[in-house]
C-alpha positions as CSV (number, residue, x, y, z in Angstrom):
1,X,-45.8,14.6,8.5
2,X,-45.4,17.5,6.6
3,X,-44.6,20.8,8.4
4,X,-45.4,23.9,5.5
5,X,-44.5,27.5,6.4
6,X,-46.4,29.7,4.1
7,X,-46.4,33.4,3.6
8,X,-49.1,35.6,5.8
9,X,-52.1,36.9,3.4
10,X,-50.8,39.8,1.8
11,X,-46.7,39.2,2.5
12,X,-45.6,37.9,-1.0
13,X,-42.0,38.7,0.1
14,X,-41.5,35.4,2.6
15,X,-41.0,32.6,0.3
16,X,-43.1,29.4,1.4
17,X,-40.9,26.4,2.9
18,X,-41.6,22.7,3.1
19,X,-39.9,20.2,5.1
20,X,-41.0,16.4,5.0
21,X,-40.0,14.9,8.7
22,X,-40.2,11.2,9.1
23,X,-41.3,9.0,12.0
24,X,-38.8,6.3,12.9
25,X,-41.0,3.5,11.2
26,X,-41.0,5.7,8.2
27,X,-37.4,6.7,8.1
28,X,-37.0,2.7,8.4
29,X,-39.3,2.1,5.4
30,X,-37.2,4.9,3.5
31,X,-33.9,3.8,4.4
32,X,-34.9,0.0,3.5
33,X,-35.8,1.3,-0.3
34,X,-32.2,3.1,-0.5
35,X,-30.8,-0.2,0.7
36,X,-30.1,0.3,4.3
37,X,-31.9,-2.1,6.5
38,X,-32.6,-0.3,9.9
39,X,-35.7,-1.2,12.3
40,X,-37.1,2.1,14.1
41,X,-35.4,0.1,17.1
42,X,-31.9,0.5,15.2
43,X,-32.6,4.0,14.4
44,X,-33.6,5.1,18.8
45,X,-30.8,2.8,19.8
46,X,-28.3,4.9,17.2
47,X,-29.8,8.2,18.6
48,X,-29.3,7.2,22.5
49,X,-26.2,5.8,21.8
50,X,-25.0,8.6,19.8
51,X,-23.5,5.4,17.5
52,X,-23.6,7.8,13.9
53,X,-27.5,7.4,13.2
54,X,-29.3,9.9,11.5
55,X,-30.0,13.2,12.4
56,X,-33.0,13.5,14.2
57,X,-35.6,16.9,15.2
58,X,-37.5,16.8,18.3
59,X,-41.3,17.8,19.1
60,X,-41.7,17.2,22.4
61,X,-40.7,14.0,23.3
62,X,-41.3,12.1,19.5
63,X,-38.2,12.2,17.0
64,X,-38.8,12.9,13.4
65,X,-36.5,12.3,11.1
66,X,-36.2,15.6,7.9
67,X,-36.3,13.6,4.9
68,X,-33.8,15.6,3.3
69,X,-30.9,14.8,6.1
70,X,-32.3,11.4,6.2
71,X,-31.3,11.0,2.3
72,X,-28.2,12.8,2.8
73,X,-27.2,10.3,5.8
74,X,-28.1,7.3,3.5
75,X,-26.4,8.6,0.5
76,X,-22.7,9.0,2.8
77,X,-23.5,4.9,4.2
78,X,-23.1,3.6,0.9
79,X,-19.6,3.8,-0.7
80,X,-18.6,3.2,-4.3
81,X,-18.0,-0.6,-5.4
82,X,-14.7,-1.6,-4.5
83,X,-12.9,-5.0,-6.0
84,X,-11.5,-5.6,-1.9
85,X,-11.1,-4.9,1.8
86,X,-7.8,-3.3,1.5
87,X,-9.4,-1.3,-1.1
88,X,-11.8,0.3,0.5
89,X,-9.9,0.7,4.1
90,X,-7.7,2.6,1.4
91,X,-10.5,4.5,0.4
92,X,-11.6,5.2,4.2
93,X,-8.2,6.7,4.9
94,X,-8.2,8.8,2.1
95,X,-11.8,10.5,3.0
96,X,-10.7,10.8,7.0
97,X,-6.9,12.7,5.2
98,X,-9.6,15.0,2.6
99,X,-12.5,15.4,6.3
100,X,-9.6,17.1,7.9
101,X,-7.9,19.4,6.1
């Protein structure tokens, strides 16, 4: 689903915007192809739980997931390639220490 916001006839001031939301079967098939196996189950349990899913818009009651937040969320899931645990608990710290200052 594609919602487009386009300028009025006339108003070439209001730039156009385009944002790409997702149903939960298709955030799934996305997040599969960047390696992050979720089922559209996974993704409403994560929302009702409140367990760190994806951000999700409403409209009415059916979630949609923007594409572009969907990519972010999938792109701070993956880490860089560490050679061990302790490594990247290590690495885990240090991101909490830089998140809160």
């Amino acid at each position: 689903m594609t919602l487009v916001t386009e300028p009025r006839h006339g108003d070439d001031q209001a730039p156009a915007t385009a944002e790409t939301l997702l149903t939960r079967a298709e955030a799934s098939a996305f997040l599969k192809g960047k390696g992050i196996r979720m089922k559209p189950t996974t993704l409403a349990r994560a929302y009702s739980t409140g367990s760190g899913g994806p951000p999700c818009r409403h409209i009415r009651n059916k979630p949609f997931y923007p594409l572009d937040l969907l990519d972010l969320w999938a792109q701070s899931q993956i880490t860089t390639p560490v050679a061990s645990s302790s490594e990247r608990q290590r690495l885990r710290r240090e991101a909490r220490r830089e998140a809160a200052s």
